[in-house]
C-alpha positions, -999 to 999 in steps of 0.1 A, spaced: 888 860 530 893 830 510 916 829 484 902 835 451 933 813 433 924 784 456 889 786 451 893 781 413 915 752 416 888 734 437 862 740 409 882 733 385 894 700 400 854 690 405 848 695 369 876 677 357 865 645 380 831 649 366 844 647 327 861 615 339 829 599 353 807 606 327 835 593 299 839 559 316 798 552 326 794 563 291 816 532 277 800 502 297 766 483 291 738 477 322 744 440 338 718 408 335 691 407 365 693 373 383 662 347 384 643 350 417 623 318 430 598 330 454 576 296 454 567 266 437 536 242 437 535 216 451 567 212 472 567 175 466 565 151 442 575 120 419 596 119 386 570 134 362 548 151 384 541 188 368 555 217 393 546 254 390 574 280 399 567 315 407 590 343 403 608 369 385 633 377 358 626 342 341 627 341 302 592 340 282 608 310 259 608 280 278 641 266 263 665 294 278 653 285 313 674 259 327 659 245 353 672 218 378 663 193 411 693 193 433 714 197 400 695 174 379 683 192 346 641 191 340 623 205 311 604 240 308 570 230 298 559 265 297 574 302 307 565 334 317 588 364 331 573 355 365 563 317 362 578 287 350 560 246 344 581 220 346 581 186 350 603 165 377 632 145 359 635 106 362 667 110 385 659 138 408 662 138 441 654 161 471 672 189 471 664 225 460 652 243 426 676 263 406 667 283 377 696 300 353 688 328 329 712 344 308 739 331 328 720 343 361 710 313 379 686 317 411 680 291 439 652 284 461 654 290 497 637 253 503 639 223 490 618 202 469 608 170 478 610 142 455 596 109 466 612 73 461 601 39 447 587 22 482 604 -12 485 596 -41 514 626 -65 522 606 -83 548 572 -87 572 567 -109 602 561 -131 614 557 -144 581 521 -158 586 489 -148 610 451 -153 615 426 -128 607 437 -96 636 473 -105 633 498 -78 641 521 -78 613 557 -55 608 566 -48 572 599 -33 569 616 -20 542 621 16 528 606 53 512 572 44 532 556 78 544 557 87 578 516 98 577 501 63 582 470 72 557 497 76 532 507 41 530 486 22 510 486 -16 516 467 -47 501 470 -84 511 457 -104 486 438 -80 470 422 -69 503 426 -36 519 450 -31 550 450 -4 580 480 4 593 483 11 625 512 37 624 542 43 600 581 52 597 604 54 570 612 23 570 586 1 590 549 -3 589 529 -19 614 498 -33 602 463 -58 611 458 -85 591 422 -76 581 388 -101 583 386 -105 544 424 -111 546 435 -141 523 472 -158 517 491 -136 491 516 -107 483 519 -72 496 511 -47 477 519 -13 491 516 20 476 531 55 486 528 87 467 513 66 435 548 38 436 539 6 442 558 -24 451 552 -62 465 563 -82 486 587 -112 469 569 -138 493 536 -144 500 519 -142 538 498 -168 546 466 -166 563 461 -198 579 423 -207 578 400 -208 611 370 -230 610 349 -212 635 311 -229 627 295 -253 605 261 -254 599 240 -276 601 259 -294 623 245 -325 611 240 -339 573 232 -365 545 256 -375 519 251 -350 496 232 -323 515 250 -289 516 273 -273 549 284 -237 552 319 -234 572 319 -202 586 357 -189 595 384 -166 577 414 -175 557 396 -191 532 402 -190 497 375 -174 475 390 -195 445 371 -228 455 397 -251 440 424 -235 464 401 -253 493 403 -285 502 380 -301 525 376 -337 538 349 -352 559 367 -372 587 393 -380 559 369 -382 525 377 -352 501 343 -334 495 337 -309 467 335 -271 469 308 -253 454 316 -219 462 339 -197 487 349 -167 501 373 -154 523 354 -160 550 331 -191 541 328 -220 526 300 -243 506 310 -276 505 287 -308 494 291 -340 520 309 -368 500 297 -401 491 315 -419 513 320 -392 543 320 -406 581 309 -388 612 340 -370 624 362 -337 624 358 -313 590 394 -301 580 400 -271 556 438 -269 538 447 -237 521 483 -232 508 491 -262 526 476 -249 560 452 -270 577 425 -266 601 404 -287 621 368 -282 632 367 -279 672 337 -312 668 324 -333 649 303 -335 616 275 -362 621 270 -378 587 234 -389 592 225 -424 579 204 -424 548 187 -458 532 183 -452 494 170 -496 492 171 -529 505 172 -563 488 152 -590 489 119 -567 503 106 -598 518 118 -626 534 119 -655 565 134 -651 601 173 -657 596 171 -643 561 199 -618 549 192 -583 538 213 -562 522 211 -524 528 223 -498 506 227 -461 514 250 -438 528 265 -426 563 271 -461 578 297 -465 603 322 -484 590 331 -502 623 314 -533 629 299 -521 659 293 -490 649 253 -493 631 228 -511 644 196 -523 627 166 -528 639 131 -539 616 98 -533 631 113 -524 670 133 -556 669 171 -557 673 188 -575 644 224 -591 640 247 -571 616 267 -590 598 287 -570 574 294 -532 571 309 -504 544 300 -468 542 269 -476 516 260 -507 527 247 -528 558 241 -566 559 222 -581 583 197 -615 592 161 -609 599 160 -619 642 136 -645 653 106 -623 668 101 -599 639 73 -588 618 67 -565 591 77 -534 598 104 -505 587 139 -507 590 155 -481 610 197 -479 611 212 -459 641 245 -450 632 269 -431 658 232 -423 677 215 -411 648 192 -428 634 171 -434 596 141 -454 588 131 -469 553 104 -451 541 98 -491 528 78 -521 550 101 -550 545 75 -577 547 86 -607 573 70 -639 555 63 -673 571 85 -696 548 60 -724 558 28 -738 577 14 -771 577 -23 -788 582 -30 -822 580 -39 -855 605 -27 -888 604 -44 -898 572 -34 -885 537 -42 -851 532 -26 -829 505 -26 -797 487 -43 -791 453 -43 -758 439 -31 -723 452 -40 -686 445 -29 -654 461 -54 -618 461 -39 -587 461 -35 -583 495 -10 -611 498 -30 -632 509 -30 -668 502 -59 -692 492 -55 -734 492 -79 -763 484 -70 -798 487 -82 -832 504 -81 -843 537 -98 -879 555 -108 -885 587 -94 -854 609 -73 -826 598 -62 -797 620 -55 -759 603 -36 -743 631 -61 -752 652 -89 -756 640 -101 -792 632 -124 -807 605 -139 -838 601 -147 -855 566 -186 -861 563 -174 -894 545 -140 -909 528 -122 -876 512 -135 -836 519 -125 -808 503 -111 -781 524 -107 -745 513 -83 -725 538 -72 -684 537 -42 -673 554 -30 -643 560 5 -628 545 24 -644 574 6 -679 573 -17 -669 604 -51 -689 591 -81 -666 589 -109 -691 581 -109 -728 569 -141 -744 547 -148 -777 542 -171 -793 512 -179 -828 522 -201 -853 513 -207 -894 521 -181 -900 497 -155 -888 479 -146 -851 466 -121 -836 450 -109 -803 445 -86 -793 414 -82 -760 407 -86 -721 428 -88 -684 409 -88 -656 434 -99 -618 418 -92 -589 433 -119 -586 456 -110 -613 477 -134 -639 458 -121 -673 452 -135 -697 425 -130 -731 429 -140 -763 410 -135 -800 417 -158 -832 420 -179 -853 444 -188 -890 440 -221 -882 453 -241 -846 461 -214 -824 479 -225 -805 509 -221 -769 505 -224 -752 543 -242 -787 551 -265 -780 519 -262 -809 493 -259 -795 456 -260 -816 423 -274 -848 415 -271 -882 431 -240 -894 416 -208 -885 403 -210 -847 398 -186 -813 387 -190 -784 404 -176 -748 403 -184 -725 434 -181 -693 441 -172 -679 479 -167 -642 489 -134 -629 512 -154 -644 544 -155 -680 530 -191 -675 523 -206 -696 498 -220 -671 471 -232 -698 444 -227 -730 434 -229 -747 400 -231 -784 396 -229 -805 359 -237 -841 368 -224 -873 349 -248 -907 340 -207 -924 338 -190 -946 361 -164 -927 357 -154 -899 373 -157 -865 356 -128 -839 362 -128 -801 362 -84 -800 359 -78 -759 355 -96 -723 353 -90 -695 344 -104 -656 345 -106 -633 320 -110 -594 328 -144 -590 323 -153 -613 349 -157 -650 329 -144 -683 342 -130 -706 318 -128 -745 329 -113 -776 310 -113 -812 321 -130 -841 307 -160 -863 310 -171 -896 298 -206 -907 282 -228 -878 290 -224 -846 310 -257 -823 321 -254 -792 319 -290 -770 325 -318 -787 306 -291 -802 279 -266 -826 278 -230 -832 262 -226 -869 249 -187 -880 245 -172 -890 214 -161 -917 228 -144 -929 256 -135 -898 277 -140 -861 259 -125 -835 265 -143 -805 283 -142 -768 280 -170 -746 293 -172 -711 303 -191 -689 331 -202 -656 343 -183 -653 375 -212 -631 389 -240 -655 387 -222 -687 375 -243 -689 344 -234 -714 318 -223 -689 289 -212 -721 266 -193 -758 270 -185 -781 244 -168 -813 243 -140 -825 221 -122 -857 212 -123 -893 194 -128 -927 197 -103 -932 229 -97 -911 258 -91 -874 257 -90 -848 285 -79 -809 291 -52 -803 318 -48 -766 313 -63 -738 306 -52 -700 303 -63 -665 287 -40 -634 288 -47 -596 288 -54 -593 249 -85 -622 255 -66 -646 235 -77 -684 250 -53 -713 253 -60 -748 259 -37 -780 267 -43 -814 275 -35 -852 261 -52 -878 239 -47 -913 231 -52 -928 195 -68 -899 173 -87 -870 187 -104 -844 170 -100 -808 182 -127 -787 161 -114 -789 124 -80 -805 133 -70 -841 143 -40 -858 156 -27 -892 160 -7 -900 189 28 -910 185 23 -941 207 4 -941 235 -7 -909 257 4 -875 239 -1 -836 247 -13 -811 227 -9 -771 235 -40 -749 211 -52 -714 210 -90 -712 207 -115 -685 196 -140 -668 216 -161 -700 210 -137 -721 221 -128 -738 187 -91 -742 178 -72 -719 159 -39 -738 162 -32 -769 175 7 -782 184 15 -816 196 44 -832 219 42 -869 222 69 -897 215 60 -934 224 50 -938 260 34 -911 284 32 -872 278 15 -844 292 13 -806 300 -6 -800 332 1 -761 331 -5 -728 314 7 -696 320 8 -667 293 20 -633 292 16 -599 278 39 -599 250 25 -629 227 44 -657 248 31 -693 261 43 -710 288 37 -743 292 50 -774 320 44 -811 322 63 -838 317 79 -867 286 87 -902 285 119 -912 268 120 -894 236 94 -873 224 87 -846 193 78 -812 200 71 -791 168 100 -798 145 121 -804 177 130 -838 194 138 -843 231 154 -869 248 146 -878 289 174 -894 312 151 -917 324 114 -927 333 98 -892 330 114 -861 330 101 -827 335 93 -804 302 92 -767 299 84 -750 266 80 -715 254 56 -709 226 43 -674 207 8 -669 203 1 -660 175 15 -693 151 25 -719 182 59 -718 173 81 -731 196 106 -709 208 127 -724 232 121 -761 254 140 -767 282 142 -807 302 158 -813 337 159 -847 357 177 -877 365 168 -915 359 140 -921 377 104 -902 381 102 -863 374 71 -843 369 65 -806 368 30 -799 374 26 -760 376 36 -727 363 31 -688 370 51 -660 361 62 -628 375 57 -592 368 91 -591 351 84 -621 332 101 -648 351 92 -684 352 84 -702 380 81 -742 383 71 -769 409 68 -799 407 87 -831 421 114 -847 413 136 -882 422 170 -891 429 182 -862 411 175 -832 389 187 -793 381 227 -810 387 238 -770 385 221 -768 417 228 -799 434 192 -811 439 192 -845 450 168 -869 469 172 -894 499 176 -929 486 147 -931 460 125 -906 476 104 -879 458 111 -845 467 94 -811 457 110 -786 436 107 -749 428 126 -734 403 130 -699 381 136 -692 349 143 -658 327 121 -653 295 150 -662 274 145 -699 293 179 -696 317 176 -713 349 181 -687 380 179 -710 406 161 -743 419 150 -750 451 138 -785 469 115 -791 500 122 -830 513 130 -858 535 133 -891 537 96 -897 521 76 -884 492 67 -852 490 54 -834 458 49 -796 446 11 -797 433 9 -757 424 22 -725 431 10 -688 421 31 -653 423 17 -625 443 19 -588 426 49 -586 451 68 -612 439 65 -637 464 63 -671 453 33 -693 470 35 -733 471 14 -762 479 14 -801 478 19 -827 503 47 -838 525 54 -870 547 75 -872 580 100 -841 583 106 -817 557 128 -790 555 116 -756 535 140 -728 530 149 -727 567 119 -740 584 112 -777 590 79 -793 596 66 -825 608 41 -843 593 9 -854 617 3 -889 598 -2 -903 562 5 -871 541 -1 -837 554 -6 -802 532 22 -772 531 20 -736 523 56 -725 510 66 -692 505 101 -681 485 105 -644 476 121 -635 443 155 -627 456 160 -665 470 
């Protein structure tokens, strides 16, 4: 039995324990609850980046949540009790999250990542082709190898695999020379140098080109900035059109050479594993025609600069090369050519002239040992060249021989454009005839006129009267007489036919002169007195009489010349002695024999009339006009002489006169003299399709001093000589030798080529070619092309 005392105590000591408990929980307040991180989103980051924290006990105002990265306070964007945003501070690091509330501060059980600034201190090797393993080392680069983001030059870059603090990496196919750029996690950096892709020239095509034409080089490491390429042909900078990375367009340089391409980027160069051919190219030549041993002058592109390195060939035959450059070739025509193209072959590729250079005979020669000469001359449009002249006894044309039917026969020869003869005529009769003047149209047809002491035998016909008699006749391209047209004279002396011309509908002017009476059809023309001067002109087609008249006084009066240009305006020249009368107008000569130069109408009656005389001899034998309102004319003066308002003065017996009139008035424009002290006579003119003048003549002892032309002893030498509408001299040629020798007429082919003829005795030199006479006097054909 327990004890009731001791039982009370117990209860009563329980109870008095209680009243303490209560009394001291009843005086205290319940503690904070501490912040509790159970995750946050994402676990890595940048400075910036936004993260998302999940948990409990946080405060619903953002500000009292303090918030830190491995002890460095962030901001509270936003709060919740159970979720905090926040944003990473500049200077965090990795480390873990703590969040304090109230004084209760709660730390994650991981760690949040925060991600550096990648940096690169270095790469090598420090330059690499296209495939190149390269190592970049440096630091914060990601350890995933997709993570590492890497340019070169603004081109994209695998790499291969990845540390902290190296990345290995290909140097891609668009690769180009420049900085790194890498980026990890968003931070970038670059590299402080630059790697350099070298360039690779792996094709070029075509493999073969023009100056000028376009190449592709095919390769990598290219620049696509085409002023950061530079590329030479075989040492010749050429200029970039365009480029990328892994090609170029380039244009072949002027003066590029067959040889190695070479590319330089940021001072890198390549060099093409062969050989660009720059293919030869011929843009002209100068002269286009010209004699064996000539020189021509090639200009292009592509030539070898060596001296053996191009060789030229014209027509299949090998020719000498005498001078070389890049654009130009120089070389003498070789003994066996002919007309042909000219083909270069330079380093085994060759070009041909789309041109014929035209290989010319400089000269020929026909004659026997009698005295034969050269008249008149005229060239058809196939170059092709037409003479008529005199010969006696025999005379041989390459060949072929004539025989005069009695004292002096006319011949009419055709030759080809290399002086091969295609057929010879002869006009013969028992005694004397003489041709003066040839026209050749288009067609091949030549019109000739002369005279015959008797009745001239036309393909063994005779035409005319018994007696002295003029006669034109026509012949087709076969020598083939096609009419004839003789004017017979009742005067003891001889009648002359001295020029023709051809106007474009097909009528043949003639002027000469006659003495006493002159038939012509069932009428006659009766001289003023002495000799008249005679003008008349034809139908070419039939040879009909159209009209002739006769002019002149009380003496002696004759027309040398006669010409009509495109606009059908007519001129006339010739001389008087004493007083003539020329329709409406008379002159007085000065002394003795004077010249007068007139325009006439479509009648053949002057509209002006200008005189040149002094007192002694004078004369214009030649007429040739052009297509801007300008007269040439060529003869010769005595002493001192008046032309127009201007007065000339000779060096000596005769000296050779060249004036330059307009049409419209006769005003003289300009007059030009040449010649030395003794005998000098120009006696034909003809101009080019530029305008040029050219002269022949003859000249002795000495004449055009800027040329040097003189004579042996006092020998008479032909001449030849060219001058610009504005009356400068170009040049001056001679043909001579010991004897006489005279230019009679010359005429200029559409291609410029200047055609000669006269008479020559013993050896002669023209241009390059000498000739020997057969006897007496024999008859040349001269040829000089407008670039002599």
């Amino acid at each position: 039995m327990i004890n009731k005392r001791v039982l009370v105590w117990h209860c009563v000591s329980i109870l008095f324990l209680a009243s303490i408990l209560f009394t001291i929980s009843c005086g205290e307040e319940d503690p904070e609850p501490v912040p509790v991180i159970s995750s946050f989103n994402p676990d890595s980051g940048i400075a910036g980046d936004t993260v998302t924290i999940l948990g409990e006990n946080f405060s619903n105002l953002a500000k009292e949540n303090i918030v830190k990265f491995n002890e460095t306070a962030a901001i509270a964007i936003s709060a919740t009790l159970t979720g905090l945003v926040v944003k990473v501070p500049a200077a965090a690091s990795t480390g873990k999250i703590s969040i304090t509330v109230n004084g209760q501060t709660g730390t994650s059980d991981i760690a949040f990542t925060v991600f550096q600034s990648p940096e690169i201190a270095s790469f090598s090797p420090s330059f690499g082709p296209v495939g190149s393993e390269i190592t970049i080392t440096g630091k914060n680069f990601s350890t995933a190898p997709e993570e590492n983001l890497v340019t070169l030059g603004g081109i994209p870059v695998t790499v291969a695999s990845s540390t902290e603090t190296t990345l290995n990496i290909i140097v891609p196919e668009e690769a180009i020379t420049g900085k790194f750029e890498l980026t990890v996690h968003q931070l970038s950096t670059n590299s402080a140098e630059e790697f350099i892709v070298p360039p690779i020239i792996e094709s070029f095509t075509p493999k073969n080109g023009t100056i000028g034409s376009t190449i592709e080089i095919n390769g990598s490491g290219f620049s696509p900035d085409p002023s950061k390429n530079i590329v030479m042909f075989n040492g010749v900078a050429a200029t970039v059109s365009s480029s990328t990375a892994k090609s170029i367009l380039v244009v072949v340089p002027e003066l590029a050479a067959t040889g190695k391409i070479t590319v330089t980027v940021s001072n890198h160069t390549v060099i093409s594993p062969e050989d660009f051919a720059v293919l030869p190219m011929i843009s002209t030549f100068s002269p286009s025609v010209g004699a064996v041993g000539a020189t021509v002058t090639i200009t292009g592109s592509g030539f070898s600069i060596s001296p053996t390195g191009n060789s030229v060939n014209i027509n299949g035959v090998p020719a000498i090369v005498t001078q070389v450059s890049a654009t130009m070739i120089t070389f003498k025509i070789p003994e066996t050519a002919t007309s042909g193209q000219i083909t270069v072959t330079t380093e085994g590729n060759a070009t041909t002239s789309t041109a014929v250079f035209e290989v010319v005979i400089e000269a020929a020669a026909a004659g026997g040992v009698d005295y034969d000469m050269g008249n008149s001359i005229g060239v058809d449009s196939f170059g092709n060249t037409y003479l008529i002249g005199s010969f006696r006894e025999t005379a041989v044309f390459a060949g072929t021989s004539l025989t005069s039917a009695g004292l002096d026969d006319i011949f009419v020869a055709k030759y080809d454009p290399n002086c091969n003869l295609i057929w010879v005529k002869q006009i013969g009769g028992a005694e004397y005839e003489f041709p003066t003047t040839i026209i050749v149209d288009q067609l091949g047809n030549s019109y000739l006129a002369g005279v015959s002491s008797d009745r001239p035998l036309f393909d063994g016909i005779p035409k005319g009267q018994p007696g002295r008699n003029l006669f034109v006749t026509k012949l087709n391209a076969s020598g083939d007489v096609a009419w004839v047209k003789t004017f017979a004279s009742n005067s003891s002396q001889m009648p002359s036919f001295n020029s023709m011309a051809s106007d474009q509908a097909g009528n043949l002017y003639l002027a000469g002169g006659f003495a006493e009476s002159l038939s012509i059809g069932s009428s006659s023309l009766i001289s003023n007195g002495g000799t008249d001067l005679l003008i008349m002109k034809l139908n070419s087609a039939s040879g009909d009489l159209l009209w002739a008249k006769n002019m002149g006084g009380d003496s002696n009066d004759f027309g040398s010349a006669i010409e009509i240009n495109a606009n059908h305006e007519l001129f006339l020249a010739g001389a008087f002695f004493e007083t003539t009368h020329l329709g409406d107008k008379s002159l007085t000569s000065f002394g003795s024999l004077d010249a007068f130069v007139a325009k006439l109408d479509a009648e053949g009656d002057p509209i002006w009339v200008k005189q040149l005389g002094g007192s002694n001899y004078d004369n214009v034998y030649s007429l040739a006009a052009d297509n801007q309102g300008n007269l040439y004319g060529v003869g010769y003066f005595t002493g001192q002489a008046t032309l127009g308002s201007v007065s000339i003065a000779g060096q000596g017996n005769e000296d050779i006169l060249i004036a330059k009139f307009g049409t419209s008035s006769g005003d003289l424009v300009w007059v030009k003299t040449e010649g030395g002290y003794n005998y000098d006579n120009a006696r034909s003119v003809d101009l080019d399709n530029n305008g040029n003048i050219y002269v022949t003549g003859y000249f002795s002892t000495s004449a055009f001093d800027d040329f040097g032309l003189t004579t042996e002893m006092n020998s008479r030498d032909a001449f030849v000589a060219k001058y610009n509408p504005s009356g400068e001299i170009l040049w001056a040629q001679k043909a001579g030798g010991p004897g006489d020798d005279y230019g009679q007429a010359l005429a200029v082919g559409a291609n410029g080529i200047v055609h000669i003829t006269g008479s020559f005795t013993e050896s002669v030199t023209f241009g390059s070619t000498a000739l020997t006479s057969f006897g007496g006097s024999d008859i040349f054909l001269w040829k000089i092309w407008q670039g002599e």
